[in-house]
N, C-alpha and C positions, 0 to 999 in steps of 0.2 A: 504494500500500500504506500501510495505516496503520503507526504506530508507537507506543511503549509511552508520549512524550514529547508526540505530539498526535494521537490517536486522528480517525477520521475520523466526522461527524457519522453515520454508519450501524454505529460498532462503538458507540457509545454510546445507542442505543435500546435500553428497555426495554418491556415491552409492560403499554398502560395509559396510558404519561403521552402528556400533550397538552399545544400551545402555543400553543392558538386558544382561540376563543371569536367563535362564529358569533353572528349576529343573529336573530330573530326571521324566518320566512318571512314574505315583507312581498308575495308574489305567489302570484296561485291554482296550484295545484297542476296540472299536463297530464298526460293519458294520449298517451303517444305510439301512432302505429298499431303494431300488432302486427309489422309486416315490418320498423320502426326499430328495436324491442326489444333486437333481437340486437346490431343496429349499437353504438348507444348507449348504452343500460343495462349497469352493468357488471354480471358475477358474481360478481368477486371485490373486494374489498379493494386500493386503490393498492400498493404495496411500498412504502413511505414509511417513514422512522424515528422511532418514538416518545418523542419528547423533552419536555422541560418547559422552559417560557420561559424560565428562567433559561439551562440548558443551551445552547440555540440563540443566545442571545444572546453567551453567552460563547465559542462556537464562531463567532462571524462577528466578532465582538471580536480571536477571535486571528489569524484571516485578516487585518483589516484593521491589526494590529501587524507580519505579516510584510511587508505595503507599506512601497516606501521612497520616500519626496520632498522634498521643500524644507522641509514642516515638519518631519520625522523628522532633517535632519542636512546636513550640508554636501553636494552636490552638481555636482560642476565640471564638467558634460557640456559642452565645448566645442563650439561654434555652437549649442547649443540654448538657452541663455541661460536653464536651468533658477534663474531668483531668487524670493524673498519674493514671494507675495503680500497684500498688507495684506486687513489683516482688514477697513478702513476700506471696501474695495471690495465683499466680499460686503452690508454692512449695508445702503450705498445699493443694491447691485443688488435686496436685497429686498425695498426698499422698497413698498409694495401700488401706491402711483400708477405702479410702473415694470412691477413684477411682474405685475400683471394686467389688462396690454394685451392687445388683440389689435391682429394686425396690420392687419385686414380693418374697424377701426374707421374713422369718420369723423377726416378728418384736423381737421378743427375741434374736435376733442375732447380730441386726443394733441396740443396746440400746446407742450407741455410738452418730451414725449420729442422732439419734431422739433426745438425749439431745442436741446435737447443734443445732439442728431445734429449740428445745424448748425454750431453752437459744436465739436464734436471736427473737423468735416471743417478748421474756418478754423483750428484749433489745429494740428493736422497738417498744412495747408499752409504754419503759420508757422515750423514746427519743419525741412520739406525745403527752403522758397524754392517750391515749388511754386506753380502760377495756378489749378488745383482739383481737389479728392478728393473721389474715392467711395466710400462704406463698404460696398460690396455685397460684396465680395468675400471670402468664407469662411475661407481659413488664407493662407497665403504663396504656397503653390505656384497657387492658382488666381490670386491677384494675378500672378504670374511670366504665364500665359497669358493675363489679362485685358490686360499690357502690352504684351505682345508681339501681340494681337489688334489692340490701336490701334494700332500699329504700321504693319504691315502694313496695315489700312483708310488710314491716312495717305498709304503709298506710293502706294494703290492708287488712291485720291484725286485725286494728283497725274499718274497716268497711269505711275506705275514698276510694272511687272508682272513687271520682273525680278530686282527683289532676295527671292533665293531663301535666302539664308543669315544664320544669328547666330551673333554670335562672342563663344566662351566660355573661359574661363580652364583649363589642368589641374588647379586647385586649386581648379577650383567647387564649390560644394553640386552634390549632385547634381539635385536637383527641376531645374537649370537649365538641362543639354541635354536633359532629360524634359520641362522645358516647349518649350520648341524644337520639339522633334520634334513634341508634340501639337497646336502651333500651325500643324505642317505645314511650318515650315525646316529646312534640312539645317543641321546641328551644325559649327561647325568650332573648331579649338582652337588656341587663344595659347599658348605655352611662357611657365614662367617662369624668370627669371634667379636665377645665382648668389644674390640679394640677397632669393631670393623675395617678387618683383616680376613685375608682366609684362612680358615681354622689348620695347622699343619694335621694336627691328631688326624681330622676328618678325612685331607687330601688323604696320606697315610691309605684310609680307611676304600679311600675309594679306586686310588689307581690300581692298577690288577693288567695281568696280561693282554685285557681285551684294551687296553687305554692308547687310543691312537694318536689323541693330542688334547692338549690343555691349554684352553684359549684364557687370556686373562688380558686388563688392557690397566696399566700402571704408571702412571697413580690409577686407584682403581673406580669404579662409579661414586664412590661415596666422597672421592676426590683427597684419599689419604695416598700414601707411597705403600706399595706392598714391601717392609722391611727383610721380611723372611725369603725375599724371591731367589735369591744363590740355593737356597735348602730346595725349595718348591721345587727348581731347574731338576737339581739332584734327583730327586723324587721322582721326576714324571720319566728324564732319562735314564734310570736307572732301569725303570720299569719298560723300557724302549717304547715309550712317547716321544711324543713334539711340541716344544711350547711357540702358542701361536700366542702375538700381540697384536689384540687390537688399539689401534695407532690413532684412537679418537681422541684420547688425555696427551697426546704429545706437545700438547702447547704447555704442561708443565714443566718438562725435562731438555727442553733443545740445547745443546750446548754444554749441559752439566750429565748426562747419562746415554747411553743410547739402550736398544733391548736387545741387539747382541750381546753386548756385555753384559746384561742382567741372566743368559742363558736361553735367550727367545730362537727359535728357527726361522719363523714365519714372521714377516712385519704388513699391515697395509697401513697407510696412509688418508687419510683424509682431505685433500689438497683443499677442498673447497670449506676446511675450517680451517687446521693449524696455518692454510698458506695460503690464505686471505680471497677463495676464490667465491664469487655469489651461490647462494646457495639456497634451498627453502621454497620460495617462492621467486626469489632472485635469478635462479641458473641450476646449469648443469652441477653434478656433483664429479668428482676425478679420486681412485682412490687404488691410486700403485701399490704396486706388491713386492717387495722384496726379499730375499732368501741367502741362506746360507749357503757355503759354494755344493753340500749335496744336494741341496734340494735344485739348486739352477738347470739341472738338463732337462725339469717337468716345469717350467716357466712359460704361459702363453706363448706361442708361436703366430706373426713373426716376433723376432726379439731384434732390437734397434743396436746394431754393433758398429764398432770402427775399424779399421785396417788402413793400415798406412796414408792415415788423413783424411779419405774417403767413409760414410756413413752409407749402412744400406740395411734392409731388413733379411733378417735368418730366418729362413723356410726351415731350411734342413737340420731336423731338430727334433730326431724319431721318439725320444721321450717326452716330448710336450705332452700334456692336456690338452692342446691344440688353440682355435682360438677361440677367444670368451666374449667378444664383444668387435662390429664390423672394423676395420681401418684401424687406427691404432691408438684408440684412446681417445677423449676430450681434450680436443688442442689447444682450444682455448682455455679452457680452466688450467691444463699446464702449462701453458703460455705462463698466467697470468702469475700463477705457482714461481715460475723461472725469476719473475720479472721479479718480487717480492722479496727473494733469495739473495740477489745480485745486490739489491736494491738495501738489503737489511745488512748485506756480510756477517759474518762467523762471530762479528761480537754483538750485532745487533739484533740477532738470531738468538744469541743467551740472554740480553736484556728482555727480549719479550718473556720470556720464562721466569727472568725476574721479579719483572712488574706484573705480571697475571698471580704468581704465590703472591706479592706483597699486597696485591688490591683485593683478593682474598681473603685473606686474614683481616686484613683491616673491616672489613665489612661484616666478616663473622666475629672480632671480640666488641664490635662496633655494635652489634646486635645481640649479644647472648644475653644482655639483663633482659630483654622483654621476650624472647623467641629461646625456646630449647635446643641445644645442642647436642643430639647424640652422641655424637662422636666429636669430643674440646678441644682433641690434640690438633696441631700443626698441622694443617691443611695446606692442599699446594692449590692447584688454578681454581677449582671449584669448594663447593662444602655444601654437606645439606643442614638445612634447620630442618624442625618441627614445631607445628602451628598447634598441639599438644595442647600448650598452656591457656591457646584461644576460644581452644574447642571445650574446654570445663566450661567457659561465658556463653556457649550458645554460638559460638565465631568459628566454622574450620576453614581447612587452608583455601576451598574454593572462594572461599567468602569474601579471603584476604589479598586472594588472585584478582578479584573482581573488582576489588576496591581500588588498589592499583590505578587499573585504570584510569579512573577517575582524576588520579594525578598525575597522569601523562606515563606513566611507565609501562613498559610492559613487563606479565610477571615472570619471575622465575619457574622454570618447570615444578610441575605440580605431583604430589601422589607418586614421586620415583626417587629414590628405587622403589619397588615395595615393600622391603623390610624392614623400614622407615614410619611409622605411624605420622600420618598428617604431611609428610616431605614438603618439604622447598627446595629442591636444588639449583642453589646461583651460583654462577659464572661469572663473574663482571669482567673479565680479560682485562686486556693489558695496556688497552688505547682508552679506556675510561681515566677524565682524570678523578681528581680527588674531591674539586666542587660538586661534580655528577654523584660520589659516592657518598659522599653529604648530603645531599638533596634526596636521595633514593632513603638514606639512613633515615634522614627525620620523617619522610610517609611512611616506612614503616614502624616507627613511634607513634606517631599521628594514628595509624590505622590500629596499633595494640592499644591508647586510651580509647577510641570508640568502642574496641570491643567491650572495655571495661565499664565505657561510660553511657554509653547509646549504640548496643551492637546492632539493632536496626539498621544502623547509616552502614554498619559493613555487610549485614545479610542481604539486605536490598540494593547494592550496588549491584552494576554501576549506574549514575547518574547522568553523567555528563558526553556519553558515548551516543553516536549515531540512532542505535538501538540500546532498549535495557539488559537486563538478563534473560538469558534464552533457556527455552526448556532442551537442554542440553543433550539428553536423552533422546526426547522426537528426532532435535535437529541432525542426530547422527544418523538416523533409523530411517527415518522418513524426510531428506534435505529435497526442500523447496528449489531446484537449479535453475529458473528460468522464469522470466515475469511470465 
């Protein structure tokens, strides 16, 4: 339904204005046969609304003010690593030399874009410890089953036809027993400790012959460091497993650790978080693979190598899993990945991991008098609270998601992990400054006296938004897509 405040582009047609301006017919004119007539000739006139160019532009103007993201305002969606993208990145992705390749070009042509392919794969193996990466791999989640696919070709390799399981954390992402299962193993789950950590006793308890790999991604979802991972390493290889990392939290480690050295086989990448490419609603996702030098002969095919100065792609590559995705990956998003890199160097690369723990912390001991903290310790890029103490006044954490809004923020992720009662998981990264995380700090003071004082004003938010609160539920179940 329209309303008096933003009318919808068909209560604002009047009849007459237009906001074309067609070409010249630049092709002969056809008679279709007479039996198509009916079919495809209209009768009548479109139902379309007659607006004037200004009007429509100002109508898809307001649509795109009511979006909210990274440039609109602080954003602390925890694990999603919603940060800045520089502008530095879209200019080079525009560039014409990059922008208007094909893919199906002679590779002696594009020696250009192949070196910067090259150059981001040996940059991202220098950043995990990795022996080599592939950029085929489209967002995170198909990296998670492109790793768990070499995996498995590994075992299978060596004549292990029994390791039928991968072992995952309670407090994973969830793409991670999703990739499991569609990789074809059965799921099984690690508890975690009081210290949300994973329990060793448990691991212990659960690795077993059938253990083909133990995916973990560290710091872990709850956004702590997993300390004990040298022993875990031990543990899964001893029992001839594979530790995979998923390479989502790498925005806390860059420059101070990589997860070969932690004892990892398997690494993917998320380019279009830790390395700054649009993402979400924004853009494609890029999420490269890298590996140990066993695992590299089962690496999508082709794989982007050099020889004597020359770049070209390897076919021939009888151990591949073969390929996982058309052409060679998201160019752009690695483009953009490259561009960041270059752009950031090797010290500027550790500062971001810097400033993401320090704006971290600052915002979790900045908030534990009013919001619960499960887990107090030392947190690195993220933390979760618990809305716990809200929920006694009649306030939970949806309440306090919604309230938010109302003062321009958007919230942190909600209800995750699960083993969390109430969760908030925030991220504030590492381009927020410190007035922003001021400003965020006192709404959510603001938002714990309401609950205290008039939770009304938090269970009925939001106020101030286009629309109020949605039944939430319908809206998933039964979505409205089209006037």
């Amino acid at each position: 339904m329209a309303n008096k405040d933003f009318p919808l582009i068909f209560e604002r047609g009047q009849e007459g204005r237009t906001s074309y301006s067609l070409p010249m017919l630049d092709v002969p004119e056809t008679d279709l046969d007479s039996e198509f007539q009916d079919v495809y000739i209209r009768t009548e006139a479109p139902d379309l609304p007659e607006v004037s160019e200004l009007e429509i532009m100002r109508h898809y103007t307001a649509l795109s003010n009511r979006n909210y993201g990274v440039d609109s305002g602080f954003y602390p969606l925890g694990s999603c690593t919603m940060k800045y993208n520089p502008k530095i990145n879209e200019d080079v992705a525009g560039l014409n030399g990059f922008s208007q390749l094909h893919p199906y070009q002679d590779p002696k042509t594009v020696q250009g874009a192949m070196e910067m392919m090259y150059d981001l794969q040996t940059s991202l193996a220098e950043l995990t410890g990795m022996d080599a990466v592939s950029l085929q791999p489209s967002a995170g989640a198909q990296g998670e089953w492109t790793g768990l696919m070499m995996i498995r070709a590994f075992h299978e390799a060596n004549g292990d036809y029994n390791r039928t399981k991968v072992i995952v954390p309670d407090s994973a992402h969830g793409t991670n027993p999703a990739s499991v299962a569609v990789a074809g193993f059965d799921v099984a789950t690690v508890q975690t400790n009081e210290h949300g950590l994973v329990d060793l006793d448990d691991l212990k308890r659960v690795v077993d012959e059938k253990t083909a790999a133990f995916m973990l991604t560290n710091p872990n979802t709850l956004g702590l460091f997993e300390t004990d991972i040298v022993e875990m390493a031990e543990i899964v290889h001893g029992a001839g497993g594979r530790l995979y990392y998923d390479g989502a939290n790498l925005n806390a480690i860059m420059g101070y650790t990589r997860p070969k050295d932690m004892g990892f086989d398997v690494v993917h990448l998320n380019l279009h978080k830790t390395f700054t490419g649009p993402h979400g609603g924004g853009g494609p996702g890029s999420g490269p693979v890298g590996v140990t030098s066993e695992l590299a002969p089962y690496l999508p095919k082709p794989l982007l190598v050099e020889q004597n100065g020359e770049y070209f792609f390897d076919y021939d590559r009888p151990s591949s899993i073969g390929r996982i995705k058309p052409y060679y990956g998201n160019f752009g998003i690695n483009l953009r990945a490259y561009t960041y890199i270059r752009t950031m160097g090797a010290e500027g690369l550790k500062k971001v991991s810097e400033y993401a723990v320090l704006n971290a912390n600052y915002l979790m001991r900045m908030l534990e008098n009013e919001y619960a903290m499960p887990y107090p310790q030392h947190c690195k890029h993220e933390f979760v609270m618990s809305g716990k103490n809200q929920k006694k006044l009649g306030v939970r954490t949806l309440d306090i998601a919604k309230r938010l809004l109302d003062y321009g923020y958007h919230p942190p992720t909600i209800y995750f992990p699960l083993n969390v009662e109430e969760a908030m998981m925030t991220e504030p990264t590492e381009t927020e400054s410190k007035d922003m995380l001021d400003s965020f700090i006192d709404a959510m003071y603001t938002i714990s006296e309401e609950a205290k004082n008039s939770p009304e004003s938090v269970q009925e938010a939001p106020f101030h938004t286009s629309v109020k609160r949605l039944d939430e539920t319908t809206a998933a179940r039964k979505p409205i897509l089209r006037y």
